[in-house]
C-alpha positions in Angstrom: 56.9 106.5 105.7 58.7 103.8 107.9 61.9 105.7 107.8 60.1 109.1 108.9 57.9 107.5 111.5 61.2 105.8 113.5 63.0 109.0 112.9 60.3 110.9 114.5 59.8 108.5 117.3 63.5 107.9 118.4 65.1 110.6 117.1 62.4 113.9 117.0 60.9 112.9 120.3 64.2 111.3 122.4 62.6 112.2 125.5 59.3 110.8 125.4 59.0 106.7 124.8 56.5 105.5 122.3 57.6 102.0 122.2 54.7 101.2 123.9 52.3 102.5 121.0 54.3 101.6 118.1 51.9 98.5 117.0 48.7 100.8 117.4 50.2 103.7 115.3 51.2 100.7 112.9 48.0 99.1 112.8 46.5 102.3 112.7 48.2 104.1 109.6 47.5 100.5 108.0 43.3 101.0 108.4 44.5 105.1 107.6 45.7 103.2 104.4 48.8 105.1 105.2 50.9 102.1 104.7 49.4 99.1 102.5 49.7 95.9 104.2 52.0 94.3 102.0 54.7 96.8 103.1 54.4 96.4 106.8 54.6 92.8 106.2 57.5 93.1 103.8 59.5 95.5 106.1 58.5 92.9 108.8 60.8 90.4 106.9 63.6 92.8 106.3 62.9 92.4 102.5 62.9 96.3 102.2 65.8 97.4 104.2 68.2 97.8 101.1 65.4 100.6 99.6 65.1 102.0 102.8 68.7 102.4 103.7 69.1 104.9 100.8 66.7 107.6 102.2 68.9 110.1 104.6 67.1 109.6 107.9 67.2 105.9 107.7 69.2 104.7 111.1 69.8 100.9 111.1 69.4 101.4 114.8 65.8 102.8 114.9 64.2 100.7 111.9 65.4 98.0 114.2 63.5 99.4 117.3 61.1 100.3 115.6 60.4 96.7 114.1 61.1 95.2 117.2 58.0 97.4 118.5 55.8 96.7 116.0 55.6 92.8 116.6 52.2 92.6 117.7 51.1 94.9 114.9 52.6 92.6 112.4 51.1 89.2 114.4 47.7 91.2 114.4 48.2 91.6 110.8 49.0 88.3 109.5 46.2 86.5 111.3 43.9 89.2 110.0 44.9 88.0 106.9 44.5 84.4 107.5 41.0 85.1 109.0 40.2 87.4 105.4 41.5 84.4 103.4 39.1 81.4 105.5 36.5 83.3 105.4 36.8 83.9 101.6 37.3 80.1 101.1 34.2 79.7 102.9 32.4 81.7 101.1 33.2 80.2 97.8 32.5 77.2 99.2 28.8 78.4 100.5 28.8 79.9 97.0 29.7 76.9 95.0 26.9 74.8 97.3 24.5 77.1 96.5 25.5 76.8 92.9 25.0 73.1 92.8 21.5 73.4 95.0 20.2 76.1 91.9 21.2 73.7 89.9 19.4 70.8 91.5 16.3 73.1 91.6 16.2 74.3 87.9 16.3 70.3 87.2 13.3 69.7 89.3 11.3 72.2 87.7 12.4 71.0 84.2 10.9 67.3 85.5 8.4 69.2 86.3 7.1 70.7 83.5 8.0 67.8 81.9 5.3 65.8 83.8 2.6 68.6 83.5 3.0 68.4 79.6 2.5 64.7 79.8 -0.8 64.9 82.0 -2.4 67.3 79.7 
C-alpha cells in the first residue's frame, strides 16, 4: 500500500504536489485501518524497505519523499500511542485501587456481621 500510494503521488500525479497532505492521507488510511499502525511505524524506521524494494513500482526515490512527508503523521502516531499506553496504566492502576477499596469493604461487612451475631 506504501509503494502504490508514493507511486501514485510522485509518479501518477507529477504535476500536482501532495507533499503537503501526505501526513493526513497517512493518518487517515491509519483510522481507514488501511494501514495498521505498526507498519507506518515500521516503514518509519526503514525496517521494511528490503520487502518493499521487491514490488515493481517501488522507487527508492519516492518511498524516501514520501517518508520524509509523512513525519508529522508518524510524530502524531507515536504520541498517540504513548497517550493510549498512560492512560491504560492509569486505568489499571484506578482499577487495582478499586480492587483493594472492595476489598477493604467486603472486610468491614464481615466485622460486621461478625459483631451483629455477637449482640444477638
Amino acid at each position: 500500500m506504501i509503494v502504490l500510494l508514493a507511486h501514485h503521488l510522485f509518479e501518477t500525479y507529477k504535476s500536482t504536489d501532495f507533499t503537503k497532505f501526505v501526513s493526513t492521507i497517512i493518518v487517515n488510511m491509519e483510522k481507514a485501518k488501511l494501514l495498521a499502525k505498526e507498519v507506518i511505524l515500521q516503514w518509519a524506521d526503514k525496517q521494511i524497505d528490503d520487502k518493499l524494494e521487491q514490488h515493481f513500482l517501488f522507487s527508492a526515490d519516492n518511498n524516501n519523499k514520501l517518508r520524509d512527508n509523512a513525519a508529522q503523521a508518524v510524530q502524531f502516531l507515536k504520541k498517540r500511542d504513548q497517550e493510549e499506553e498512560e492512560e491504560e496504566s492509569g486505568q489499571e492502576e484506578d482499577d487495582e485501587a478499586e480492587e483493594e477499596g472492595e476489598e477493604e469493604d467486603g472486610e468491614e461487612e464481615e466485622g460486621e456481621e461478625e459483631e451483629e451475631d455477637k449482640d444477638e
